[in-house]
C-alpha positions, 0 to 999 in steps of 0.5 A: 550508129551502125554495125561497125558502132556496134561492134566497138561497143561490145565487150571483150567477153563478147568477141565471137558475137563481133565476130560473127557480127562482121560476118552478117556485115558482109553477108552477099548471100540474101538480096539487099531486102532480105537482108537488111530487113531482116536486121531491121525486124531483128533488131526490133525484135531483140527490145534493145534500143541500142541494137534496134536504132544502130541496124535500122540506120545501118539498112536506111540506106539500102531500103525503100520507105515501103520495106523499113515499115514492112520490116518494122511491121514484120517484128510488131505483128510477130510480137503480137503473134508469138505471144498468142500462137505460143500460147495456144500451142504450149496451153495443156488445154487444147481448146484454145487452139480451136478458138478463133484469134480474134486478132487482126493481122491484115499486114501479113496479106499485104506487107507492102513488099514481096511476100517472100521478104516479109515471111523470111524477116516474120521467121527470124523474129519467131525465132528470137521470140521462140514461137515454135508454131508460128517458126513451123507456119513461116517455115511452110510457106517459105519452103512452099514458094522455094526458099531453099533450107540455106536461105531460111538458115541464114535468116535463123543465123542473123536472128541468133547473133542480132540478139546475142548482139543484145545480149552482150551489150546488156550484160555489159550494163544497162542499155539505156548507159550504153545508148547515152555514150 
Protein backbone atom coordinates (compact mmCIF):
# COMPACT_ATOMS: atom_id res chain seq x y z
CA UNK A 1 0.00 0.00 0.00
CA UNK A 2 1.13 3.73 -0.74
CA UNK A 3 0.26 6.88 -2.00
CA UNK A 4 -0.24 5.72 -5.55
CA UNK A 5 -2.90 2.88 -3.80
CA UNK A 6 -4.06 5.42 -2.41
CA UNK A 7 -4.88 7.59 -5.09
CA UNK A 8 -6.92 4.78 -7.01
CA UNK A 9 -8.76 4.20 -4.26
CA UNK A 10 -10.31 7.63 -4.08
CA UNK A 11 -13.50 8.17 -5.95
CA UNK A 12 -14.03 10.33 -8.91
CA UNK A 13 -16.04 13.22 -6.64
CA UNK A 14 -12.55 13.29 -4.92
CA UNK A 15 -10.21 14.22 -7.92
CA UNK A 16 -8.67 17.72 -6.18
CA UNK A 17 -7.86 15.63 -3.09
CA UNK A 18 -5.89 13.14 -5.68
CA UNK A 19 -4.57 15.66 -7.04
CA UNK A 20 -3.45 17.27 -4.33
CA UNK A 21 -2.37 13.95 -3.01
CA UNK A 22 0.46 13.61 -6.17
CA UNK A 23 1.62 16.95 -4.94
CA UNK A 24 2.33 15.89 -1.32
CA UNK A 25 3.95 12.57 -3.23
CA UNK A 26 6.33 15.06 -4.79
CA UNK A 27 6.73 17.59 -2.44
CA UNK A 28 10.92 18.38 -2.42
CA UNK A 29 10.15 21.15 0.09
CA UNK A 30 10.82 19.48 3.59
CA UNK A 31 13.95 16.96 4.46
CA UNK A 32 12.95 13.47 3.80
CA UNK A 33 12.08 13.49 7.96
CA UNK A 34 9.82 16.11 8.08
CA UNK A 35 7.97 14.98 5.49
CA UNK A 36 7.67 11.61 5.81
CA UNK A 37 6.95 12.12 9.41
CA UNK A 38 4.63 14.16 8.85
CA UNK A 39 2.37 11.48 6.75
CA UNK A 40 3.27 9.12 9.43
CA UNK A 41 1.65 11.19 12.50
CA UNK A 42 -0.88 12.55 9.92
CA UNK A 43 -2.30 9.56 8.77
CA UNK A 44 -2.27 8.56 12.31
CA UNK A 45 -4.02 11.04 13.12
CA UNK A 46 -6.92 10.97 10.51
CA UNK A 47 -8.35 7.45 12.55
CA UNK A 48 -8.68 5.92 9.10
CA UNK A 49 -6.88 2.66 8.74
CA UNK A 50 -6.50 2.54 5.31
CA UNK A 51 -4.67 6.08 5.21
CA UNK A 52 -2.60 5.32 8.26
CA UNK A 53 -1.21 1.96 6.92
CA UNK A 54 -0.78 3.22 3.04
CA UNK A 55 1.47 6.31 4.59
CA UNK A 56 3.41 4.72 6.95
CA UNK A 57 4.31 2.05 4.19
CA UNK A 58 4.84 4.57 2.12
CA UNK A 59 7.59 6.39 4.75
CA UNK A 60 8.96 2.98 5.98
CA UNK A 61 11.33 3.43 3.48
CA UNK A 62 12.84 6.65 3.96
CA UNK A 63 12.59 6.63 7.85
CA UNK A 64 14.91 5.16 10.51
CA UNK A 65 13.03 2.78 13.21
CA UNK A 66 13.77 5.78 15.76
CA UNK A 67 11.59 8.51 13.44
CA UNK A 68 8.49 5.84 12.51
CA UNK A 69 8.01 5.79 16.57
CA UNK A 70 8.71 9.39 17.18
CA UNK A 71 6.11 9.99 14.37
CA UNK A 72 4.10 7.40 15.73
CA UNK A 73 4.65 8.90 19.08
CA UNK A 74 3.96 12.76 17.90
CA UNK A 75 -0.05 11.62 16.88
CA UNK A 76 -0.47 9.44 20.23
CA UNK A 77 0.44 12.16 22.58
CA UNK A 78 -1.18 15.01 20.45
CA UNK A 79 -4.43 13.05 20.69
CA UNK A 80 -4.07 12.72 24.34
CA UNK A 81 -3.29 16.37 24.31
CA UNK A 82 -5.67 18.05 22.04
CA UNK A 83 -8.15 16.64 23.84
CA UNK A 84 -7.17 18.24 27.24
CA UNK A 85 -5.66 21.54 26.11
CA UNK A 86 -8.87 22.03 23.84
CA UNK A 87 -10.73 21.48 26.69
CA UNK A 88 -9.14 23.88 29.03
CA UNK A 89 -8.88 26.40 26.47
CA UNK A 90 -12.87 26.17 25.27
CA UNK A 91 -13.95 25.67 29.02
CA UNK A 92 -16.20 29.17 29.99
CA UNK A 93 -14.45 28.35 33.42
CA UNK A 94 -11.20 29.34 33.22
CA UNK A 95 -10.10 27.53 36.51
CA UNK A 96 -9.24 24.74 34.65
CA UNK A 97 -6.51 26.22 32.87
CA UNK A 98 -5.06 27.17 36.18
CA UNK A 99 -4.94 23.19 37.08
CA UNK A 100 -1.95 21.40 36.70
CA UNK A 101 -2.43 18.61 33.47
CA UNK A 102 -1.32 15.90 35.75
CA UNK A 103 -0.33 14.02 32.30
CA UNK A 104 2.58 12.65 31.57
CA UNK A 105 4.32 13.66 28.17
CA UNK A 106 8.20 12.91 28.94
CA UNK A 107 8.21 12.25 24.51
CA UNK A 108 7.90 15.82 23.78
CA UNK A 109 11.23 16.41 25.76
CA UNK A 110 12.78 13.57 24.15
CA UNK A 111 11.19 12.46 20.88
CA UNK A 112 14.01 10.50 19.82
CA UNK A 113 14.61 12.55 16.69
CA UNK A 114 15.54 16.57 16.40
CA UNK A 115 13.30 18.28 18.27
CA UNK A 116 12.29 20.61 15.42
CA UNK A 117 10.80 17.39 13.38
CA UNK A 118 8.66 16.24 16.22
CA UNK A 119 7.22 19.95 17.11
CA UNK A 120 6.42 20.35 13.01
CA UNK A 121 4.60 16.70 12.78
CA UNK A 122 2.84 17.39 16.93
CA UNK A 123 1.69 21.07 14.69
CA UNK A 124 0.11 19.22 11.83
CA UNK A 125 -1.89 16.51 13.99
CA UNK A 126 -3.30 19.82 16.18
CA UNK A 127 -4.17 21.00 13.32
CA UNK A 128 -6.25 17.89 12.18
CA UNK A 129 -7.69 17.53 15.88
CA UNK A 130 -8.36 21.15 15.95
CA UNK A 131 -6.46 22.14 19.10
CA UNK A 132 -6.18 25.98 18.59
CA UNK A 133 -4.02 26.10 21.89
CA UNK A 134 -1.85 23.47 21.33
CA UNK A 135 -1.50 24.97 17.20
CA UNK A 136 -0.52 28.25 18.77
CA UNK A 137 2.14 26.46 21.42
CA UNK A 138 3.95 24.46 18.38
CA UNK A 139 3.66 27.21 16.15
CA UNK A 140 5.93 29.42 18.99
CA UNK A 141 8.42 26.99 19.44
CA UNK A 142 8.80 26.42 15.60
CA UNK A 143 8.95 29.96 14.64
CA UNK A 144 11.24 30.54 17.88
CA UNK A 145 13.95 28.05 16.62
CA UNK A 146 13.60 29.53 12.70
CA UNK A 147 10.93 27.47 11.10
CA UNK A 148 9.94 29.99 8.59
CA UNK A 149 5.97 30.53 7.83
CA UNK A 150 6.57 28.46 4.37
CA UNK A 151 7.60 25.24 6.29
CA UNK A 152 5.23 25.43 8.94
CA UNK A 153 2.51 26.01 5.95
CA UNK A 154 3.25 23.02 4.08
CA UNK A 155 3.21 20.97 7.24
CA UNK A 156 -0.47 22.51 8.02
CA UNK A 157 -1.07 21.89 3.81
CA UNK A 158 -0.11 17.75 4.35
CA UNK A 159 -2.17 17.69 7.47
CA UNK A 160 -5.46 19.06 5.47
CA UNK A 161 -5.23 16.76 2.12
CA UNK A 162 -4.05 13.73 4.53
CA UNK A 163 -7.47 13.95 6.20
CA UNK A 164 -9.52 15.03 3.14
CA UNK A 165 -7.77 11.99 2.00
CA UNK A 166 -9.80 10.12 4.81
CA UNK A 167 -12.29 11.60 4.25
CA UNK A 168 -13.20 10.94 0.63
CA UNK A 169 -12.42 7.44 1.29
CA UNK A 170 -15.15 7.27 3.89
CA UNK A 171 -17.72 9.04 2.07
CA UNK A 172 -16.83 6.73 -0.35
CA UNK A 173 -17.90 3.55 2.03
CA UNK A 174 -16.84 2.08 4.89
CA UNK A 175 -13.26 1.99 5.77
CA UNK A 176 -12.87 -1.26 6.89
CA UNK A 177 -14.85 -2.20 3.03
CA UNK A 178 -12.15 -0.27 1.32
CA UNK A 179 -9.25 -1.89 3.44
CA UNK A 180 -10.48 -5.58 2.69
CA UNK A 181 -10.36 -4.96 -1.22
Amino acid sequence: MSIESLKEKLPAFAKDVRLNLSALATDDSLSPQRKYGLLVACGLATRNPVVAQALEEEAKAHLSPQALDAARAAASIMAMNNVYYRFVHLASNKEYGTMPARLRMNVIGNPGVDKIDFELWSLAVSAINGCGLCIDSHEKVLRDAGVGAAEVHTAVRFAAVIQSTAVALEAAGHPSLIAAE
